[in-house]
C-alpha positions in Angstrom: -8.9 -0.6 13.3 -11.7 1.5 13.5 -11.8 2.5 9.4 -14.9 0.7 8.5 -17.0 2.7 12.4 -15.6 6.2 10.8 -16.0 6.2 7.1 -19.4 4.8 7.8 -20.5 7.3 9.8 -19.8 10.5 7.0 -22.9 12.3 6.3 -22.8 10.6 2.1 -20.4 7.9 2.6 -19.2 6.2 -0.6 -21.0 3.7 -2.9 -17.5 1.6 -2.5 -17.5 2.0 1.2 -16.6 -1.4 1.6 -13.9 -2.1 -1.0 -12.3 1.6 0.8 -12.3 0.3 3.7 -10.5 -2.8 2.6 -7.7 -0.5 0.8 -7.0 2.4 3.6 -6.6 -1.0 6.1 -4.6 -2.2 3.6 -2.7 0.8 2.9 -1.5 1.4 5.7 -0.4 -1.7 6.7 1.7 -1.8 3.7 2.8 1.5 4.6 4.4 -0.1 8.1 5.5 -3.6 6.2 7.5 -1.1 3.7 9.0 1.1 6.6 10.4 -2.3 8.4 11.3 -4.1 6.0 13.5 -1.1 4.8 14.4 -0.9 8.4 15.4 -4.3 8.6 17.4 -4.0 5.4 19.5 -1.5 6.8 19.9 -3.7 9.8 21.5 -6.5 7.2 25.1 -7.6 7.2 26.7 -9.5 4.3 27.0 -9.4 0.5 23.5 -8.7 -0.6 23.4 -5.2 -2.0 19.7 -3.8 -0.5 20.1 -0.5 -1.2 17.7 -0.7 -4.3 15.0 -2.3 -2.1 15.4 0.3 0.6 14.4 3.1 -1.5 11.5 0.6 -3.4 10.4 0.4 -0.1 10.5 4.0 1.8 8.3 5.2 -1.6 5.7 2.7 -1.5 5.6 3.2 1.8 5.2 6.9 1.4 2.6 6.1 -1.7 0.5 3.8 0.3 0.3 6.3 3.3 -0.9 8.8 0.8 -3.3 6.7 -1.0 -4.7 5.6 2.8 -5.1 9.2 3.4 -6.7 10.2 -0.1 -9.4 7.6 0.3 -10.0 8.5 3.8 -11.4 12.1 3.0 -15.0 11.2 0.9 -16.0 14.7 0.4 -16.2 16.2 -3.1 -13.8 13.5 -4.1 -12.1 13.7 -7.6 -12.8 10.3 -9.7 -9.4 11.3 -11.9 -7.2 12.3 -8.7 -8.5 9.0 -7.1 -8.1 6.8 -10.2 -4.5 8.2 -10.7 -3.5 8.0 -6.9 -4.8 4.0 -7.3 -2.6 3.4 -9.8 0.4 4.7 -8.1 -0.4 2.6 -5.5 -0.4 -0.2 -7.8 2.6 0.3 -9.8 4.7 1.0 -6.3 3.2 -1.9 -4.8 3.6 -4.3 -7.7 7.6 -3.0 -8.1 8.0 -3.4 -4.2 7.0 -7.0 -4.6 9.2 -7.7 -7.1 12.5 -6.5 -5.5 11.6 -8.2 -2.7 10.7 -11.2 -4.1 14.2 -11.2 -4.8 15.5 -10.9 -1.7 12.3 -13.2 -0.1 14.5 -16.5 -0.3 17.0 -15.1 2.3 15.5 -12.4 4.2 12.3 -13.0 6.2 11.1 -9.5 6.3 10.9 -9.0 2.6 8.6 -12.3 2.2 6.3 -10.6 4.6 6.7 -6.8 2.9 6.3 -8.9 -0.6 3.0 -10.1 0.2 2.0 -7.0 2.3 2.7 -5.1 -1.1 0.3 -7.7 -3.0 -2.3 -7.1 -0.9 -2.1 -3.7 -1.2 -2.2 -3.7 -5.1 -5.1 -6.4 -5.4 -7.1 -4.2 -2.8 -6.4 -0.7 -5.3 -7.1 -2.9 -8.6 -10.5 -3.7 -6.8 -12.0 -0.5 -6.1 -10.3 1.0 -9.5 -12.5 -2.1 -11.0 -15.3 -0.7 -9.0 -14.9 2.6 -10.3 -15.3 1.8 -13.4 
């Protein structure tokens, strides 16, 4: 991706440039993992109830497209709206691991979505740490 070419090139790019960088790729990424894997779940036959995971899934992916997008604008930037939008991130991330940690043992995409969403979280508990 070409994150790191256009954030660097803003006319007063962040002090955390790097660690932003890191999270909108991140983001983002989650973001599709989320939207497959809840894909996929729907694409499941058999006894496993998924429909709790579906919807875990469809709003981290819509929280981690949002926080990719937040963090992509760097002018006149609210610390609180940022540090608040972070840990959203976190707390959908961190929930969308756990359900599909449940499901990781017998359905491939939620492994992959599970660690996606770890990623994701450790990447917004860096720059909040940053922030700090």
């Amino acid at each position: 991706m070409r994150t790191q070419d256009m954030l660097s090139k803003h006319p007063s790019p962040s002090e955390h440039l790097d660690k932003i960088v890191a999270l909108v790729n991140s983001a983002f990424a989650c973001e599709q993992c989320c939207t497959s894997c809840a894909d996929a779940c729907l694409g499941e036959s058999g006894d496993m109830d998924l429909t709790k995971c579906i919807r875990t899934n469809l709003d981290c992916a819509d929280i981690c497209a949002t926080t990719g997008r937040v963090l992509s604008r760097q002018t006149e930037s609210n610390p609180a709206i940022l540090r608040a939008q972070l840990q959203a991130c976190i707390v959908a991330c961190d929930a969308c691991a756990d359900g599909c940690s449940e499901h990781a043992d017998h359905h491939e995409h939620c492994r992959v979505c599970m660690e996606c969403c770890r990623e994701c979280s450790k990447a917004c508990q860096e720059l909040l740490d940053a922030m700090s």
